[in-house]
SEFIZA-3560 file (N, C-alpha, C; in Angstrom, 3 decimals):
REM SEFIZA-3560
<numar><xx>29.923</xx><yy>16.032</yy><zz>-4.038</zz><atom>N</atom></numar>
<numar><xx>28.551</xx><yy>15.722</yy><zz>-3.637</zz><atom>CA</atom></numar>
<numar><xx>27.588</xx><yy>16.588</yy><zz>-4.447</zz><atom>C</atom></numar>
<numar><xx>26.799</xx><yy>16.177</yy><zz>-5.054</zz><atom>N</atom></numar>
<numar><xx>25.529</xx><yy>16.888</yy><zz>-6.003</zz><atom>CA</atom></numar>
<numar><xx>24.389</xx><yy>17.389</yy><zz>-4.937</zz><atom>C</atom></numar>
<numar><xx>24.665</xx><yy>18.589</yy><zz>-5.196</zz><atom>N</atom></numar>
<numar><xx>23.389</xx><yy>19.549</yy><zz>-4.945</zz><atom>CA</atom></numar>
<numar><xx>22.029</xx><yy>18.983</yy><zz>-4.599</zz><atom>C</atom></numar>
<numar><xx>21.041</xx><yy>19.509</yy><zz>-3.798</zz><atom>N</atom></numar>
<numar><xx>20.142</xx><yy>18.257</yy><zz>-3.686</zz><atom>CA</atom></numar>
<numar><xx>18.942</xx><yy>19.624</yy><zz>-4.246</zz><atom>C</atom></numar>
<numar><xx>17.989</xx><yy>19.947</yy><zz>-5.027</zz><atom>N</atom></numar>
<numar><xx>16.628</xx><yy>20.634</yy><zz>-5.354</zz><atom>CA</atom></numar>
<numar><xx>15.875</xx><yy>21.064</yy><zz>-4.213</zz><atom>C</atom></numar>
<numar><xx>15.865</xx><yy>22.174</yy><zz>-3.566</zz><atom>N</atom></numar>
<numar><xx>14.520</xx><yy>22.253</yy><zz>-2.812</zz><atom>CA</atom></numar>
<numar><xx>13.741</xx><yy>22.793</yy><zz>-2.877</zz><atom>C</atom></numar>
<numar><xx>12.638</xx><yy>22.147</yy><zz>-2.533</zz><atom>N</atom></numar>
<numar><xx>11.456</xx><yy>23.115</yy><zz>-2.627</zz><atom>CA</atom></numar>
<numar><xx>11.066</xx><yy>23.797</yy><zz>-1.477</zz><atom>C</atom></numar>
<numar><xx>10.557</xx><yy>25.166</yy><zz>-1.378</zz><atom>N</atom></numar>
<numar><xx>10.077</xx><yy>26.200</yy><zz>-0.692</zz><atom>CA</atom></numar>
<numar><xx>8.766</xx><yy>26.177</yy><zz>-0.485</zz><atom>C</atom></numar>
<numar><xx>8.122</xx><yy>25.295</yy><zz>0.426</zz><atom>N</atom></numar>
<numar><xx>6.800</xx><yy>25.649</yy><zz>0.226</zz><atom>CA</atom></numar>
<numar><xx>6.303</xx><yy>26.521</yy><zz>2.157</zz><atom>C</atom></numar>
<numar><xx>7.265</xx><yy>27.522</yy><zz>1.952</zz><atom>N</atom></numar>
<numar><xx>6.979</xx><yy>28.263</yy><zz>3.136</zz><atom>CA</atom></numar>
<numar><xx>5.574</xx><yy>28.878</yy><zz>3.474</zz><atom>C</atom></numar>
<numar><xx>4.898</xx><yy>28.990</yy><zz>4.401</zz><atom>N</atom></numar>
<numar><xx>3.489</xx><yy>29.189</yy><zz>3.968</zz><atom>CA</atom></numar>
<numar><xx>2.488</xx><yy>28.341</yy><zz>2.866</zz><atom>C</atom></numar>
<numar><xx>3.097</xx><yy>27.570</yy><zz>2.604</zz><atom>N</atom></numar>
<numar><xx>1.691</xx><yy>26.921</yy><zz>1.951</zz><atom>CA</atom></numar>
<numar><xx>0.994</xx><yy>26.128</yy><zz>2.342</zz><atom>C</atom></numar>
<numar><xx>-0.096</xx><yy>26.273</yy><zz>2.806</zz><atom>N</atom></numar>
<numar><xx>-1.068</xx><yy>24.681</yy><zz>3.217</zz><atom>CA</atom></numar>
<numar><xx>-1.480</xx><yy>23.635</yy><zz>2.115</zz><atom>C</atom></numar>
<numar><xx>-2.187</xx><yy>22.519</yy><zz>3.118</zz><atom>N</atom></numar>
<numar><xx>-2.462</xx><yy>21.784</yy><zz>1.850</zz><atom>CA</atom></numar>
<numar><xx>-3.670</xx><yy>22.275</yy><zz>1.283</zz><atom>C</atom></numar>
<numar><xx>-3.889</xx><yy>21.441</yy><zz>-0.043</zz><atom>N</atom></numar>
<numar><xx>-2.912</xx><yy>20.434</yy><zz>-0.462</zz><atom>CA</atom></numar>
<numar><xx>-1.918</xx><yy>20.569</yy><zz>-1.038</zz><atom>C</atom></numar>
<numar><xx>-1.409</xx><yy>22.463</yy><zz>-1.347</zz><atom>N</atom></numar>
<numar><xx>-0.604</xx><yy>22.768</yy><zz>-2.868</zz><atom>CA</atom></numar>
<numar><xx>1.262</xx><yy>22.168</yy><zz>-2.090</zz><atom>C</atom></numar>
<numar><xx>1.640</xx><yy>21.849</yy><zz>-1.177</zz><atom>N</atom></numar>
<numar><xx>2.472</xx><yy>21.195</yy><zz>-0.918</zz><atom>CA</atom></numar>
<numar><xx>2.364</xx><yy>19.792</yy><zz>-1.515</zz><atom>C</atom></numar>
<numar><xx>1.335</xx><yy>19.473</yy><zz>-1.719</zz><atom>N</atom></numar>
<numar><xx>1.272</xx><yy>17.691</yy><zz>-1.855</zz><atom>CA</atom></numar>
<numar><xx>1.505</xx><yy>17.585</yy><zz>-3.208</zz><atom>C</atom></numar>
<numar><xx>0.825</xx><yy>18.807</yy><zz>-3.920</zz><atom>N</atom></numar>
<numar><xx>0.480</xx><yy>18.983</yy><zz>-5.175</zz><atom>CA</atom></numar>
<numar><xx>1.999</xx><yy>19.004</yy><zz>-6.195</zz><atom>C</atom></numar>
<numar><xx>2.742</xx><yy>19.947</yy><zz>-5.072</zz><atom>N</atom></numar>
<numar><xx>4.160</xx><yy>19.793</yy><zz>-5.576</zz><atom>CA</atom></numar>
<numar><xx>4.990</xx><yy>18.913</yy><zz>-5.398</zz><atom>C</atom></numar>
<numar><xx>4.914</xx><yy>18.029</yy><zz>-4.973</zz><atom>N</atom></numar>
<numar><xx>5.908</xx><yy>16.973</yy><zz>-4.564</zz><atom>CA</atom></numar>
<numar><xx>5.279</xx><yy>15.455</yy><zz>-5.517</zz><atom>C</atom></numar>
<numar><xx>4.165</xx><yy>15.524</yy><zz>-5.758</zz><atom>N</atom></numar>
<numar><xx>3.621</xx><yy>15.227</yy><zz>-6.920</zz><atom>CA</atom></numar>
<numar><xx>4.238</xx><yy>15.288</yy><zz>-8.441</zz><atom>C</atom></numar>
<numar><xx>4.252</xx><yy>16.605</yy><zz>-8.444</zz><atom>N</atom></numar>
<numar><xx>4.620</xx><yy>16.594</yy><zz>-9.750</zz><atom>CA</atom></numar>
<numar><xx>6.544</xx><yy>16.354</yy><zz>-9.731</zz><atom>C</atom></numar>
<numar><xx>7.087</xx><yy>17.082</yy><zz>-8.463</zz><atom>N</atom></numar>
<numar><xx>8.276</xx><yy>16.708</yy><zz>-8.632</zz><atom>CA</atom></numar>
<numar><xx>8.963</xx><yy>15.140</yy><zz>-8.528</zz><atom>C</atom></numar>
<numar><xx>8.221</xx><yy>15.134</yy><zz>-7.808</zz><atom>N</atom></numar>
<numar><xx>8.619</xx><yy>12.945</yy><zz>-8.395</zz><atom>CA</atom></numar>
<numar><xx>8.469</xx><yy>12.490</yy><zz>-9.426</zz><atom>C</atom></numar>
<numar><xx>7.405</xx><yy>13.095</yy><zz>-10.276</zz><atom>N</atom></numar>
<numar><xx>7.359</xx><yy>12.883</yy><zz>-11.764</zz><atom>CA</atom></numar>
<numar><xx>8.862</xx><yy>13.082</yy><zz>-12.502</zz><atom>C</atom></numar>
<numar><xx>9.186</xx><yy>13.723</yy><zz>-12.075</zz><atom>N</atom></numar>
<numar><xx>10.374</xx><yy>14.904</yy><zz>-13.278</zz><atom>CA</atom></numar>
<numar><xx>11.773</xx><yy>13.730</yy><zz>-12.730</zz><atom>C</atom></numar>
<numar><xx>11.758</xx><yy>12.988</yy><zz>-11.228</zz><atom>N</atom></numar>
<numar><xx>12.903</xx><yy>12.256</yy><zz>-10.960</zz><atom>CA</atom></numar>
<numar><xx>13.362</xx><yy>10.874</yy><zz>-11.629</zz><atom>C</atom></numar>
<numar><xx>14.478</xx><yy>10.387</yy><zz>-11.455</zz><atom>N</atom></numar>
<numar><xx>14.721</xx><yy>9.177</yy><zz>-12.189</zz><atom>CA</atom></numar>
<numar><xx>14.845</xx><yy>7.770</yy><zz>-10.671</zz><atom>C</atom></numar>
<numar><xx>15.176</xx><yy>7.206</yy><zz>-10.870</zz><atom>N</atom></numar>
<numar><xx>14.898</xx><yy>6.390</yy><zz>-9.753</zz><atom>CA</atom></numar>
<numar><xx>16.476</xx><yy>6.540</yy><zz>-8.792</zz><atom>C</atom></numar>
<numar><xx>15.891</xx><yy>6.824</yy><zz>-7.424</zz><atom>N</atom></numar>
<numar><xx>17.326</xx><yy>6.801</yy><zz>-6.589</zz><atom>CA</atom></numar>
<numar><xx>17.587</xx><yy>8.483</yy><zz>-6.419</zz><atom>C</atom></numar>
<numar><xx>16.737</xx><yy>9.247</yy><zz>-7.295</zz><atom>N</atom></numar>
<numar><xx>17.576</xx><yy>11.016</yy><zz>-6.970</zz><atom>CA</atom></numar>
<numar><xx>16.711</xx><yy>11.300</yy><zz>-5.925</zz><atom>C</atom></numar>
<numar><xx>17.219</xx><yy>12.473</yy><zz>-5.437</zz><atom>N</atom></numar>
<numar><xx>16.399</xx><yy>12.891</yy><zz>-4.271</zz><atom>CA</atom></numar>
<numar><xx>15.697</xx><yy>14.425</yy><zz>-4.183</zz><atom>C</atom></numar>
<numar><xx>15.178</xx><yy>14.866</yy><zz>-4.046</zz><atom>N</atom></numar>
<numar><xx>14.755</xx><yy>16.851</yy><zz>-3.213</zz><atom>CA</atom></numar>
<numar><xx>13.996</xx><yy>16.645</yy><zz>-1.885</zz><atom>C</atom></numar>
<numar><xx>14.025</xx><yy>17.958</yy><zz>-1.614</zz><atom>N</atom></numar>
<numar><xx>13.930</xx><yy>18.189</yy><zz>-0.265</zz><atom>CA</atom></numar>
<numar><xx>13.047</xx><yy>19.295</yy><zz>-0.475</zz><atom>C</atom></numar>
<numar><xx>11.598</xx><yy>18.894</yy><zz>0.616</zz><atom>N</atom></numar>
<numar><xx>11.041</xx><yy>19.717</yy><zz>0.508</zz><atom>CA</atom></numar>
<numar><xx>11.180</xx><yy>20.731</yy><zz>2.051</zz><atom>C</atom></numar>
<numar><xx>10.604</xx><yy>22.474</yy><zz>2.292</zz><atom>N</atom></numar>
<numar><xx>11.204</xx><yy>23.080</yy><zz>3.339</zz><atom>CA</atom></numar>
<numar><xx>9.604</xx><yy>23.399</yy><zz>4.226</zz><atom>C</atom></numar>
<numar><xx>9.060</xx><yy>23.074</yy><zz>4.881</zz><atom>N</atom></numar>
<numar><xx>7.735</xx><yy>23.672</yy><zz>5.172</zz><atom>CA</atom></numar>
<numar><xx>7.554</xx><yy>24.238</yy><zz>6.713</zz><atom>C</atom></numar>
<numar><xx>6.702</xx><yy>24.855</yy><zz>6.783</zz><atom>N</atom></numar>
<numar><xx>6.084</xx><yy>25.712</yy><zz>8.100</zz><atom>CA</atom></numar>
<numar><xx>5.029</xx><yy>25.176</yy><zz>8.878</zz><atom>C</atom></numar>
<numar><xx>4.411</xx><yy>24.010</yy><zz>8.395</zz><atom>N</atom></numar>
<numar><xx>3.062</xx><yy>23.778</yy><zz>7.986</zz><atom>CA</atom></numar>
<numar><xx>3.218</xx><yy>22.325</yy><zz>9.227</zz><atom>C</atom></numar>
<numar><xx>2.914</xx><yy>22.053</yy><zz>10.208</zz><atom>N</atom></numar>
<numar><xx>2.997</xx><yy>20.670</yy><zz>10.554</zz><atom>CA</atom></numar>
<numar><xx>1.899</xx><yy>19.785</yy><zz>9.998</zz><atom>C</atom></numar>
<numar><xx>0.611</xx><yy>20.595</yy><zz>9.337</zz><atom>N</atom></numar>
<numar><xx>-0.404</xx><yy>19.732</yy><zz>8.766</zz><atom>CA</atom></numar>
<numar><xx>0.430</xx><yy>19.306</yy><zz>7.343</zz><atom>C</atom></numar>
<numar><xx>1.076</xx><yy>20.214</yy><zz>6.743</zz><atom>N</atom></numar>
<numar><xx>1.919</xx><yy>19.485</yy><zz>5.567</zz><atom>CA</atom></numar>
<numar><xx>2.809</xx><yy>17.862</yy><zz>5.816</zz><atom>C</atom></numar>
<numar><xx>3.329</xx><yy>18.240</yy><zz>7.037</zz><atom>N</atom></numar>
<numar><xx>4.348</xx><yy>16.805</yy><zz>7.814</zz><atom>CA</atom></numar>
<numar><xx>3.394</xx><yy>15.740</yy><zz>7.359</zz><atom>C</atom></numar>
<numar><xx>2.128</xx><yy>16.134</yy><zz>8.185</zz><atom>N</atom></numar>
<numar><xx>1.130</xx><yy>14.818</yy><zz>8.666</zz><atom>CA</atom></numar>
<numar><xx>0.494</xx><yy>14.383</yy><zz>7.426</zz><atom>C</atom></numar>
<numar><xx>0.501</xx><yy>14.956</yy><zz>6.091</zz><atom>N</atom></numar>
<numar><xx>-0.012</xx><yy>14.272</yy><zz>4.872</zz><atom>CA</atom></numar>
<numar><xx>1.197</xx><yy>14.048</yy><zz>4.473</zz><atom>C</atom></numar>
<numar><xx>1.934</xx><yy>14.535</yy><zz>4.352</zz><atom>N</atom></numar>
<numar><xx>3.075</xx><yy>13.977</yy><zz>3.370</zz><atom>CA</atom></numar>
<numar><xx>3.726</xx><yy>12.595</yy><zz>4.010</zz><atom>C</atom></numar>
<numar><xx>3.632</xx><yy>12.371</yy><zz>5.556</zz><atom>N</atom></numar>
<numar><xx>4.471</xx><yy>11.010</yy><zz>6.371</zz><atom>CA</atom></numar>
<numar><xx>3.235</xx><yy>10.244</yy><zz>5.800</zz><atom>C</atom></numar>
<numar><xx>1.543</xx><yy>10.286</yy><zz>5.757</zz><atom>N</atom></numar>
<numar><xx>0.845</xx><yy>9.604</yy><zz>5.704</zz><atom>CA</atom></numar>
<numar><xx>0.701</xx><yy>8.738</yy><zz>3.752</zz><atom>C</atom></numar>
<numar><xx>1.237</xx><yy>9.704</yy><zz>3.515</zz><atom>N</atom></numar>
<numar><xx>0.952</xx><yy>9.487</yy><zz>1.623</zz><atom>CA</atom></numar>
<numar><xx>2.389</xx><yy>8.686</yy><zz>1.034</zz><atom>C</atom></numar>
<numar><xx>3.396</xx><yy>9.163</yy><zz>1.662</zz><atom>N</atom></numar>
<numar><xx>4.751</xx><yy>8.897</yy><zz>1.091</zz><atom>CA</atom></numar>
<numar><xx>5.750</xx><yy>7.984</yy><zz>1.990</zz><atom>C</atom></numar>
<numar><xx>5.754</xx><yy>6.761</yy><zz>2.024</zz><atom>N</atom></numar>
<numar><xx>6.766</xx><yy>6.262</yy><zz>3.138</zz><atom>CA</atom></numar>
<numar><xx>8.391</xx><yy>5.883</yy><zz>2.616</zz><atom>C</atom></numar>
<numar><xx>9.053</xx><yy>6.929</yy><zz>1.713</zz><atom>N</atom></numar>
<numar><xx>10.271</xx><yy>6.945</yy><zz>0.941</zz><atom>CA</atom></numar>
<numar><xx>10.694</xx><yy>8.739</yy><zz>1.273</zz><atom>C</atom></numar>
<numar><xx>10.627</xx><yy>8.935</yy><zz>2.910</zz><atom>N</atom></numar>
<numar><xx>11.255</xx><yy>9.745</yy><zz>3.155</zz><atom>CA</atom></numar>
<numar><xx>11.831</xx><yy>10.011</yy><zz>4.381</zz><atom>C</atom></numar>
<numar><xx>12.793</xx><yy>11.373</yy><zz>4.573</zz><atom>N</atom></numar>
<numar><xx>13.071</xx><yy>11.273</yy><zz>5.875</zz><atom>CA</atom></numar>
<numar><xx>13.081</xx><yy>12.929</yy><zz>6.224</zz><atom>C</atom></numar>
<numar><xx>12.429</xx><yy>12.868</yy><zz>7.700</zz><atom>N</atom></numar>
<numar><xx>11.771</xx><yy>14.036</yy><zz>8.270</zz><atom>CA</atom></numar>
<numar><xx>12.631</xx><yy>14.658</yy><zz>8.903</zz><atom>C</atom></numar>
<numar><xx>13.359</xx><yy>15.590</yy><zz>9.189</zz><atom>N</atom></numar>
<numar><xx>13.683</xx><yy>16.744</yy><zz>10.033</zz><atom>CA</atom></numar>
<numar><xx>13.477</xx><yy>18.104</yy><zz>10.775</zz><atom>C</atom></numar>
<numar><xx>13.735</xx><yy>18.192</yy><zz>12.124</zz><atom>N</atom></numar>
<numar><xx>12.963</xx><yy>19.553</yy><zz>12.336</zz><atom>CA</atom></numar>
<numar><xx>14.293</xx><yy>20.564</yy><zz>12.666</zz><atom>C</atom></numar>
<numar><xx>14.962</xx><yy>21.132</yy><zz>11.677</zz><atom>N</atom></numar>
<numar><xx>15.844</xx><yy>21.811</yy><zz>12.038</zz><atom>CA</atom></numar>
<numar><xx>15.934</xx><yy>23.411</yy><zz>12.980</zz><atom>C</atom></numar>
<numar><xx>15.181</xx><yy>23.472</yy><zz>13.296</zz><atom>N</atom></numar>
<numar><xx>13.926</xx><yy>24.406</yy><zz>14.217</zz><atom>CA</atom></numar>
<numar><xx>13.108</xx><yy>24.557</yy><zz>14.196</zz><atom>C</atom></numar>
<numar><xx>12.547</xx><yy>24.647</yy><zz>15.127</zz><atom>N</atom></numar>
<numar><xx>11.375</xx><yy>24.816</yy><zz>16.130</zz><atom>CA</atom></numar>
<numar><xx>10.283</xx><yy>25.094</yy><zz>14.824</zz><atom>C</atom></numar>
<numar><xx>9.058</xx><yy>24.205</yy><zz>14.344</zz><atom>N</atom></numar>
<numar><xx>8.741</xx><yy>24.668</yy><zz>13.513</zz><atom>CA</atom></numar>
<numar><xx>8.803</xx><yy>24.820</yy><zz>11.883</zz><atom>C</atom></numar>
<numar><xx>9.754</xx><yy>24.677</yy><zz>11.671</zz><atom>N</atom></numar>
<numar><xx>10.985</xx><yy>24.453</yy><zz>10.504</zz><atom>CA</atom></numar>
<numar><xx>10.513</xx><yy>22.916</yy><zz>9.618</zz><atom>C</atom></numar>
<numar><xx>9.979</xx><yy>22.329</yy><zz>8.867</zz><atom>N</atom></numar>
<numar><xx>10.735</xx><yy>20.740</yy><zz>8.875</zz><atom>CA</atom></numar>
<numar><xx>11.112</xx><yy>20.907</yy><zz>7.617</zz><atom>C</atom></numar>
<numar><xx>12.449</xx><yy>19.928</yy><zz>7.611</zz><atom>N</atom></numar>
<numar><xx>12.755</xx><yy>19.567</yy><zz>6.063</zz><atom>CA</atom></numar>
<numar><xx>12.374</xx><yy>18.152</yy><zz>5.680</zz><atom>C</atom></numar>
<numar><xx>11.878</xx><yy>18.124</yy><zz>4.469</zz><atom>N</atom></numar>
<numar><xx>11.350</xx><yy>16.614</yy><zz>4.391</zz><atom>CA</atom></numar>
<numar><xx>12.201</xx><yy>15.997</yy><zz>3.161</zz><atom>C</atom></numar>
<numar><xx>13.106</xx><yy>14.588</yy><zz>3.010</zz><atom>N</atom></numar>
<numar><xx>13.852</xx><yy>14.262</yy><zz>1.636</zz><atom>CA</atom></numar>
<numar><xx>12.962</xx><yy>13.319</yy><zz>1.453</zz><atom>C</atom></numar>
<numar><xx>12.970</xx><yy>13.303</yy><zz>0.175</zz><atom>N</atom></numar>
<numar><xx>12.009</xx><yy>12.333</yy><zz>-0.635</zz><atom>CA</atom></numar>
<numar><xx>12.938</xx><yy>11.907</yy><zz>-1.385</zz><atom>C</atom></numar>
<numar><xx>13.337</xx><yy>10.091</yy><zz>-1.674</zz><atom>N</atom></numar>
<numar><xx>13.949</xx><yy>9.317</yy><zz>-2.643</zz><atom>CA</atom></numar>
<numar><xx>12.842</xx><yy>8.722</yy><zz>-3.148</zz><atom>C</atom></numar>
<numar><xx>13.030</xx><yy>9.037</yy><zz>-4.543</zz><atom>N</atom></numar>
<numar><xx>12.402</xx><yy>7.790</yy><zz>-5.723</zz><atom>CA</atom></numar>
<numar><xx>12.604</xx><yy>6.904</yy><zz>-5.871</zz><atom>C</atom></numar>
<numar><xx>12.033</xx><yy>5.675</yy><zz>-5.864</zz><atom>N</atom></numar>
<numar><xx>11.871</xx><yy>4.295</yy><zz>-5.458</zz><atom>CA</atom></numar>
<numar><xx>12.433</xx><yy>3.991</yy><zz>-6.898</zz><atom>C</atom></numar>
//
């Protein structure tokens, strides 16, 4: 199983979360995936609203991991 990229955007508000997931979809080929890690539930609520090619997790309290596939 291949490694999946994540990004750390612990503490960051928006938009520089959005900003990164931006550019990292750029860099993907179609079908790969990363995972972004955030603190932020205002990060959740733009990224579910902007991107509907992902899937949300709250692995604690607080915690979410978000996977993003390239279409």
């Amino acid at each position: 199983m291949e490694k999946i990229k994540v990004l750390d955007c612990f503490g960051d508000i928006c938009p520089i979360p959005v900003l990164k997931v931006k550019k990292e979809l750029k860099k993907l080929e179609s079908g790969e995936q990363f995972m972004l890690v955030t603190d932020h539930s205002c990060v959740v609520k733009s990224i579910s609203e902007k991107y509907d090619n992902i899937m949300i997790e709250e692995p604690m309290n607080g915690v979410w991991e978000i996977i993003f596939t390239k279409k």
